[in-house]
TIBA-63570 format. One record per residue (C-alpha): residue in one letter; y, z, x. Coordinates in nm, 3 decimals, always signed. Each point is the difference from the previous one (the first is absolute). Last residue first. Layout:
TIBA-63570
code;v;w;u
a;Y;Z;X .
...
//
This chain:
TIBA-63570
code;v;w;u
x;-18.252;-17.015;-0.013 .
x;-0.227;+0.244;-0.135 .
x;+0.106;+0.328;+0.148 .
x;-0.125;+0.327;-0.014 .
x;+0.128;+0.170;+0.269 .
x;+0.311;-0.200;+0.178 .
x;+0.334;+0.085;-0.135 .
x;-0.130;+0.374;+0.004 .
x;-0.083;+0.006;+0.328 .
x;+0.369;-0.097;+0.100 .
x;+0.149;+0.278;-0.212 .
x;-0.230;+0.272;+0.145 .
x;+0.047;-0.144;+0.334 .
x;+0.393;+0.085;+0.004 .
x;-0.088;+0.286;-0.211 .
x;-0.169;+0.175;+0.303 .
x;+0.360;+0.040;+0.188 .
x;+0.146;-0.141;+0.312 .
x;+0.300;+0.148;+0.089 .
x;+0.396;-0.119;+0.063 .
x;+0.107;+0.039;-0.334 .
x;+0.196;+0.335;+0.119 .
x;-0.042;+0.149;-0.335 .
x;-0.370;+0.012;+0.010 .
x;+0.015;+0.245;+0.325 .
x;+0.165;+0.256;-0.204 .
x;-0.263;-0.004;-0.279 .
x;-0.293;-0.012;+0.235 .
x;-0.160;-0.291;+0.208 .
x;-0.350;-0.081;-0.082 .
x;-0.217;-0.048;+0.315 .
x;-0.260;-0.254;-0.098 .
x;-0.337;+0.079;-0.014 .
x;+0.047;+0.010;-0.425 .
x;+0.001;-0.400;+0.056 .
x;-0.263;-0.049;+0.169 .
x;-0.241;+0.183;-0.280 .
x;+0.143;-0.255;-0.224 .
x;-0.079;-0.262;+0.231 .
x;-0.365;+0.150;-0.009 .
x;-0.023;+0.004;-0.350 .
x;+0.150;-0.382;-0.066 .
x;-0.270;-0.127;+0.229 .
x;-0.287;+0.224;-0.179 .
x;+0.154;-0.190;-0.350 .
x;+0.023;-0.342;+0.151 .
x;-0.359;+0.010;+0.172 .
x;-0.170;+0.090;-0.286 .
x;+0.158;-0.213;-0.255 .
x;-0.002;-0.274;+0.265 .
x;-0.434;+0.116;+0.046 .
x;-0.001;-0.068;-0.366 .
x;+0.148;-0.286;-0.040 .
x;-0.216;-0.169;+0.258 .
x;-0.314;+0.052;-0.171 .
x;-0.233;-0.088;+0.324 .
x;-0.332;+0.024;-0.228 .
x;-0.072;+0.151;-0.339 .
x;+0.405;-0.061;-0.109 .
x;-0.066;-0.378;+0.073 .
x;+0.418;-0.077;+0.039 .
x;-0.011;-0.116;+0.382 .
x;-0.315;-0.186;-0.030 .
x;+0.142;-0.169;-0.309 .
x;+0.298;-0.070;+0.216 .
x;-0.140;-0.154;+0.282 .
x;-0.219;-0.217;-0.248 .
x;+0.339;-0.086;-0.143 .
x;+0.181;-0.146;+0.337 .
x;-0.344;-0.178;+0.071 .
x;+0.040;-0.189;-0.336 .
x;+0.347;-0.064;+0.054 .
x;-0.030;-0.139;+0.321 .
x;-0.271;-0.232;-0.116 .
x;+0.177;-0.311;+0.063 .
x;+0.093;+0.153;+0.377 .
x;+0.159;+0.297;+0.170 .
x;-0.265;+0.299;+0.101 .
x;+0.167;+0.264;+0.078 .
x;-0.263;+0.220;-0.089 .
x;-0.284;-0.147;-0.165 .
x;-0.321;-0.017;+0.206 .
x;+0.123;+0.275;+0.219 .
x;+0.056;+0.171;-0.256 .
x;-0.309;-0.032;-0.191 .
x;-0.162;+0.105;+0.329 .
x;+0.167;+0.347;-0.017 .
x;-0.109;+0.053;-0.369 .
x;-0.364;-0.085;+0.139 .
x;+0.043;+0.221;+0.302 .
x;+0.132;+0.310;-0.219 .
x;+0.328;+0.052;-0.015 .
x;+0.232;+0.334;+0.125 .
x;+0.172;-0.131;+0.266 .
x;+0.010;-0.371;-0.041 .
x;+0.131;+0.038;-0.329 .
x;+0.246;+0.265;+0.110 .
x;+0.083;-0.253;+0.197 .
x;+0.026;-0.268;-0.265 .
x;+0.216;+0.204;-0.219 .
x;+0.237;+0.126;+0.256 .
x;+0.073;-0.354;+0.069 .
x;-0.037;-0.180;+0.304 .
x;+0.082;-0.372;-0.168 .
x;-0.242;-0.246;-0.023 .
x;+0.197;-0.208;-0.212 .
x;-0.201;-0.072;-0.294 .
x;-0.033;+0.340;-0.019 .
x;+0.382;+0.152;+0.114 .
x;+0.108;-0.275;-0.296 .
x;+0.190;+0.229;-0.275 .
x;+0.223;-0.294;-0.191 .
x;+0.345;+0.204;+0.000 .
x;+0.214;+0.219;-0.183 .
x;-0.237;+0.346;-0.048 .
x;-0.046;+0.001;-0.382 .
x;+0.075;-0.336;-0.096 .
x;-0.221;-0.147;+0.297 .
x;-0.258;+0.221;-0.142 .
x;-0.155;+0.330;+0.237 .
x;-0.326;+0.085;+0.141 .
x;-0.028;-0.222;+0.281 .
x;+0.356;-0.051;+0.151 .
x;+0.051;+0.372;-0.193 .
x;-0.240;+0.185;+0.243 .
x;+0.201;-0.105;+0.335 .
x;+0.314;+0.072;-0.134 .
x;-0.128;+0.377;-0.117 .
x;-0.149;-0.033;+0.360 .
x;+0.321;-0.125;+0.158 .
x;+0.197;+0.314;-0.188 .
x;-0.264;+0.233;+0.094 .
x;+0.105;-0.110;+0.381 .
x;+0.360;+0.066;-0.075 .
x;-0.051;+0.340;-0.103 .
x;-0.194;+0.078;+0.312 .
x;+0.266;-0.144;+0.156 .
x;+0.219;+0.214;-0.150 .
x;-0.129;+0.323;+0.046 .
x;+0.038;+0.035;+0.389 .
x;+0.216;-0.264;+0.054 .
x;+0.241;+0.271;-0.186 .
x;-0.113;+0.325;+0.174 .
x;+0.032;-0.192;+0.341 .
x;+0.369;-0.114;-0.147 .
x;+0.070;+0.343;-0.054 .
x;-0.063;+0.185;+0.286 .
x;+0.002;+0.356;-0.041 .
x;-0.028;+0.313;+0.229 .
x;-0.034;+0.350;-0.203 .
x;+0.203;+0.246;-0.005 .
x;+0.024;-0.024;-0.351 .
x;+0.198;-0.322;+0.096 .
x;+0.068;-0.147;+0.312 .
x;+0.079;-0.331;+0.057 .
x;-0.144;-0.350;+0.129 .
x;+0.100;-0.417;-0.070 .
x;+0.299;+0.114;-0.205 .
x;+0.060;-0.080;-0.348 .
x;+0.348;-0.156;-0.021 .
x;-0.029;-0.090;-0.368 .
x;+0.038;-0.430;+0.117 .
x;-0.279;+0.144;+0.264 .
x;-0.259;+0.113;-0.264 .
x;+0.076;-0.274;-0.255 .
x;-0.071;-0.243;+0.257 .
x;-0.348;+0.216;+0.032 .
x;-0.070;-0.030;-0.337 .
x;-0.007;-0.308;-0.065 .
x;-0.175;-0.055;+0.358 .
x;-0.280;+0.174;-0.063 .
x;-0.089;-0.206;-0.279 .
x;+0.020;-0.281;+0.226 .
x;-0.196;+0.129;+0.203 .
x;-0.358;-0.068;-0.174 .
x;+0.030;-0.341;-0.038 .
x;-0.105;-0.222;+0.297 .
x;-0.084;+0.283;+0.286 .
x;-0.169;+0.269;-0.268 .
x;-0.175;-0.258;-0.259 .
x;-0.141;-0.176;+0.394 .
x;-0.127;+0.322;+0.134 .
x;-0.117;+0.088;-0.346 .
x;-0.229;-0.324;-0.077 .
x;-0.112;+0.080;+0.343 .
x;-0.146;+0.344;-0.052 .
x;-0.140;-0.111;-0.345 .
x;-0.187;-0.265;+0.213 .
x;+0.039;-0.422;+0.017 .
x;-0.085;-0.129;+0.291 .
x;-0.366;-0.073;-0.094 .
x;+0.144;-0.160;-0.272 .
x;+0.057;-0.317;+0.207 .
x;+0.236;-0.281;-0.189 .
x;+0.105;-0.312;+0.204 .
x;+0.135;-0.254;-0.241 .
x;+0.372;+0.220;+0.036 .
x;-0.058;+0.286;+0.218 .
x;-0.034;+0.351;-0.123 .
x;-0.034;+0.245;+0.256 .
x;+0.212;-0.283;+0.236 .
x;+0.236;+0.025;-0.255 .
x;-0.002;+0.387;-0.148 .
x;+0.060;+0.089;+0.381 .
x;+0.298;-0.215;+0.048 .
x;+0.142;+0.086;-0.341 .
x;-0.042;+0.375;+0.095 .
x;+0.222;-0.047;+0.335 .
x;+0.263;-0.154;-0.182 .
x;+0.034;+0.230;-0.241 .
x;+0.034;+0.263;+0.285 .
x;+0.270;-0.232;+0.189 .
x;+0.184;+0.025;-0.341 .
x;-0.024;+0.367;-0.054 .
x;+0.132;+0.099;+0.330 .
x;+0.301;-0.302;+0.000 .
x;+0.104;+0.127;-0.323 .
x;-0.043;+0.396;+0.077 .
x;+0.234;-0.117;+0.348 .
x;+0.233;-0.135;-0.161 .
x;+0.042;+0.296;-0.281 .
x;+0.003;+0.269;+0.263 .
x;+0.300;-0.251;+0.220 .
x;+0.214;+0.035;-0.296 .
x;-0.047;+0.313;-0.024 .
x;+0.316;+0.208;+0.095 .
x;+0.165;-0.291;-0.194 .
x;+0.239;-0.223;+0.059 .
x;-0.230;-0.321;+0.008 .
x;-0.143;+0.123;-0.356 .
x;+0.155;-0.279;-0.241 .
x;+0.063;-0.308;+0.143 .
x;-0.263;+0.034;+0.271 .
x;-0.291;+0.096;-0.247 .
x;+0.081;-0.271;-0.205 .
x;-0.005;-0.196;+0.263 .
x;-0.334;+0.090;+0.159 .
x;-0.175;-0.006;-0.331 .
x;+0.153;-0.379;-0.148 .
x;-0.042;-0.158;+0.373 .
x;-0.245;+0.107;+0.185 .
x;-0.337;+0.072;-0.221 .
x;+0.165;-0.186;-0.312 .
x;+0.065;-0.332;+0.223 .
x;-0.354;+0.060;+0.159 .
x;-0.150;-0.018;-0.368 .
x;+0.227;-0.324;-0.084 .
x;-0.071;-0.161;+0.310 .
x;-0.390;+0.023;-0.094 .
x;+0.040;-0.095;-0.370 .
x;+0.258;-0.309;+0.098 .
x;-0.323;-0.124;+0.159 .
x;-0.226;+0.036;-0.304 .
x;+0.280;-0.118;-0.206 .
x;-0.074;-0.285;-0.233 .
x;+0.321;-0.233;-0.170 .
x;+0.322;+0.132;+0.102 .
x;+0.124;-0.125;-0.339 .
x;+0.170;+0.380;-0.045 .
x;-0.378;+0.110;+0.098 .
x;-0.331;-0.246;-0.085 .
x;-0.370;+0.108;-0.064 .
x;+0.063;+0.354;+0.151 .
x;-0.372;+0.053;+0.164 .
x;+0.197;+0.153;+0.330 .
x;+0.193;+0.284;-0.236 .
x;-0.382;+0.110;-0.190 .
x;+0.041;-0.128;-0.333 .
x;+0.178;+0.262;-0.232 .
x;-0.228;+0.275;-0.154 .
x;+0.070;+0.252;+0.255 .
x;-0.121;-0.255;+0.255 .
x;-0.256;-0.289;-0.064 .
x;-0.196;-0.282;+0.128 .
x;-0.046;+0.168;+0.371 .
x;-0.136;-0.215;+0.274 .
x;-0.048;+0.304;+0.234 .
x;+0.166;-0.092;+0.235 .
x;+0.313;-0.086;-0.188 .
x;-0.043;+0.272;-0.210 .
x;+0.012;+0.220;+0.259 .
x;+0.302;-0.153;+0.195 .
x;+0.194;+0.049;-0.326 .
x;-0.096;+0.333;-0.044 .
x;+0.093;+0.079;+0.353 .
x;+0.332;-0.017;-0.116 .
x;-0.108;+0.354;-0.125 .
x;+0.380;+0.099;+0.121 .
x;+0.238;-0.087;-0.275 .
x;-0.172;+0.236;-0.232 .
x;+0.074;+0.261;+0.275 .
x;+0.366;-0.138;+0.107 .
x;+0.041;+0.090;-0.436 .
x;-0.063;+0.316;+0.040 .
x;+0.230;+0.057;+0.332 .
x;+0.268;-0.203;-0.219 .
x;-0.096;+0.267;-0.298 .
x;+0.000;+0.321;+0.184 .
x;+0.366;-0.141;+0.169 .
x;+0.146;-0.022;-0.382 .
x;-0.160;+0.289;-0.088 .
x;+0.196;+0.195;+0.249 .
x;+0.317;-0.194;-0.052 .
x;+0.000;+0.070;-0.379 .
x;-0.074;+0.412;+0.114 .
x;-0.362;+0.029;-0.031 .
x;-0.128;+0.267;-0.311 .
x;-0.117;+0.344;+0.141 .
x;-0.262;+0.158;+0.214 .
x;+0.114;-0.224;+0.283 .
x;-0.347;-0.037;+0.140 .
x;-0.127;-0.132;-0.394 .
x;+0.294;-0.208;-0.033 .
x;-0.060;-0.167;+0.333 .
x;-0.400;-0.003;-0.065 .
x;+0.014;-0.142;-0.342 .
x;+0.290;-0.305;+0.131 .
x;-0.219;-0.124;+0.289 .
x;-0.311;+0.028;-0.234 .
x;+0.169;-0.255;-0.232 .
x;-0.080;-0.272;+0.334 .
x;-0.350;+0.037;+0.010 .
x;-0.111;-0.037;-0.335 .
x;+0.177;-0.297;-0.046 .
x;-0.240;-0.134;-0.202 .
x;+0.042;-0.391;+0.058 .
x;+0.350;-0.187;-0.047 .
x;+0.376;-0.050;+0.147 .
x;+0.133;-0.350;+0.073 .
x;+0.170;-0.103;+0.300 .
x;+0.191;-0.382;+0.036 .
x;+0.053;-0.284;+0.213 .
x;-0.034;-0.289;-0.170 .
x;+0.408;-0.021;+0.042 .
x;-0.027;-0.085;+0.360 .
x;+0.059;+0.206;+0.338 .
x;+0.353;+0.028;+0.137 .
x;-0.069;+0.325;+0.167 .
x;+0.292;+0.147;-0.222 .
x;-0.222;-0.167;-0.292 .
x;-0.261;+0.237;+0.093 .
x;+0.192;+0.283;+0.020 .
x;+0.112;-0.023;-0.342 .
x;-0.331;-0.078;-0.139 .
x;-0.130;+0.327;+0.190 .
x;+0.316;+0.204;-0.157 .
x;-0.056;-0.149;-0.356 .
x;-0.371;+0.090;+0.058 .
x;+0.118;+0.352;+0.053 .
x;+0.241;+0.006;-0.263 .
x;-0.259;-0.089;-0.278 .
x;-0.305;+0.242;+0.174 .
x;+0.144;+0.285;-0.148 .
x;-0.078;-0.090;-0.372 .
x;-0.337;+0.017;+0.131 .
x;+0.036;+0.347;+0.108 .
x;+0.143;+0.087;-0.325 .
x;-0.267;-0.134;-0.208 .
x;-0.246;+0.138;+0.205 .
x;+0.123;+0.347;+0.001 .
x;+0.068;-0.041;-0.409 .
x;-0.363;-0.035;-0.032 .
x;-0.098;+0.240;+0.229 .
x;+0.189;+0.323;-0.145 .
x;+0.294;+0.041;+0.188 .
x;+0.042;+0.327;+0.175 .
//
């Protein structure tokens, strides 16, 4: 296998023929020159795709094998259109390091493109994913799998924004709302599947079936798989979650603003959880508070965060991040492990497909 470096590289050098494709289309549809798709972010949930088929197939993919992994991949980076509706909402200065798409001072002399921001996110959602998808997997055995995943994860996503809004209204913030146990209903609805669905696509493209029998034992492979990965995915929010305070823009790509925002962090609720009244009453006092002093509030957030004789944040992430990692682990030996016969067929779900995703995600800093 690749070592991650040269995965990335690759996987972005993918992405050249696939825009030319989308461009192509687009000028079919007679639509304007301006038109154009750029890649960008992490893409930590599209490289997955391609780990998970190579890692099924207990060999290297055939040319048209990765080629597939990699469109699938790259419908996933596609996907978080969302993004874009996020930002919007939540009046986002940055992205990634790039202003956030909708704060775009001017775009191939379009001039300012909150609106174009909103078309642009729906024109990903149906246009770019469901015709790549078309093109390329409408002959399949399943093509209708990968539909439906889409259509699964995206109503899902949509769900979680709903709740993270009226949890978190704009100029209307209540931290009586805001719980550990909600904080994970939202993480799990509005992020949390779309690391299952890497490796689910990668699942159906391998022809892993939805039950069968091995050891004499009943499996069902995409339970064992939302099993563990949205557990996964949920660390993944709180890692996210922890860097908007604790990281730099440098480090993490964007201007962290879930304080001044109001947002329902894991920080704050395990603030709210664990604080004592006065610590709770400094947040009320500060917490999304958006003014002159903004900055000011934002930091006396922080220091309360940081005091390692009080709340110490860092500490209870350490914590938290190293028992979460254990019991995923633990997960992961649960699942049936299919023998040396059974990994030729490439058609079985095996623990190193969750190995290799936890590994892209302990101990990050960006």
């Amino acid at each position: 296998m690749l070592y991650a470096a040269d995965m990335r590289t690759k996987f972005l050098a993918a992405f050249e023929p696939i825009r030319e494709e989308l461009v192509a289309h687009m000028k079919s549809e007679k639509m304007p020159e301006e038109v154009t798709t750029v890649p960008g972010g992490k893409i930590n949930r599209g490289i997955p795709v391609v780990d998970t088929v190579a890692i099924l197939l207990n060999r290297p993919p055939t040319n048209d094998e990765y080629f597939k992994a990699t469109l699938l991949g790259w419908c996933i980076e596609l996907a978080p259109f969302f993004l874009v509706y996020d930002n919007m909402m939540d009046r986002s200065i940055s992205h990634r390091g790039q202003p956030s798409w909708n704060r775009v001072s001017d775009v191939k002399g379009l001039g300012k493109v909150p609106n174009i921001a909103i078309n642009d996110s729906c024109m990903l959602a149906e246009g770019a994913i469901y015709h790549i998808l078309k093109s390329h997997f409408r002959r399949e055995s399943y093509y209708v799998d990968l539909l439906e995943l889409f259509h699964q994860v995206t109503y899902k996503t949509e769900m979680g924004q709903l709740v993270d809004q009226i949890t978190a209204p704009d100029g209307n913030i209540d931290l009586r709302k805001y719980t550990l146990p909600k904080h994970t209903f939202i993480v799990r609805y509005k992020t949390a599947y779309y690391s299952y669905l890497g490796v689910a696509l990668a699942m159906r493209m391998c022809g892993v079936p939805d039950v069968y029998e091995l050891n004499g034992k009943t499996v069902e492979p995409y339970k064992e798989a939302d099993r563990i990965l949205i557990p996964m995915g949920e660390l993944s929010q709180v890692q996210d979650d922890y860097l908007d305070y604790h990281g730099t823009e440098a480090q993490i790509g964007k201007i962290g603003t879930d304080i001044i925002d109001g947002k329902c962090s894991w920080c704050v609720c395990t603030a709210l959880t664990y604080g004592t009244e006065a610590q709770k009453q400094l947040l009320y006092e500060n917490y999304g508070k958006k003014g002159e002093d903004q900055a000011v509030r934002e930091q006396a957030v922080k220091d309360m965060y940081n005091d390692e004789q009080g709340l110490n944040v860092p500490k209870r992430y350490e914590e938290y991040s190293k028992n979460t990692v254990a019991e995923i682990n633990a997960m992961i030996e649960l699942v049936p492990e299919p023998g040396a016969q059974d990994e030729l067929r490439g058609d079985r779900l095996k623990r190193d497909v969750f190995r290799a995703f936890l590994s892209k995600i302990t101990d990050r800093t960006a």
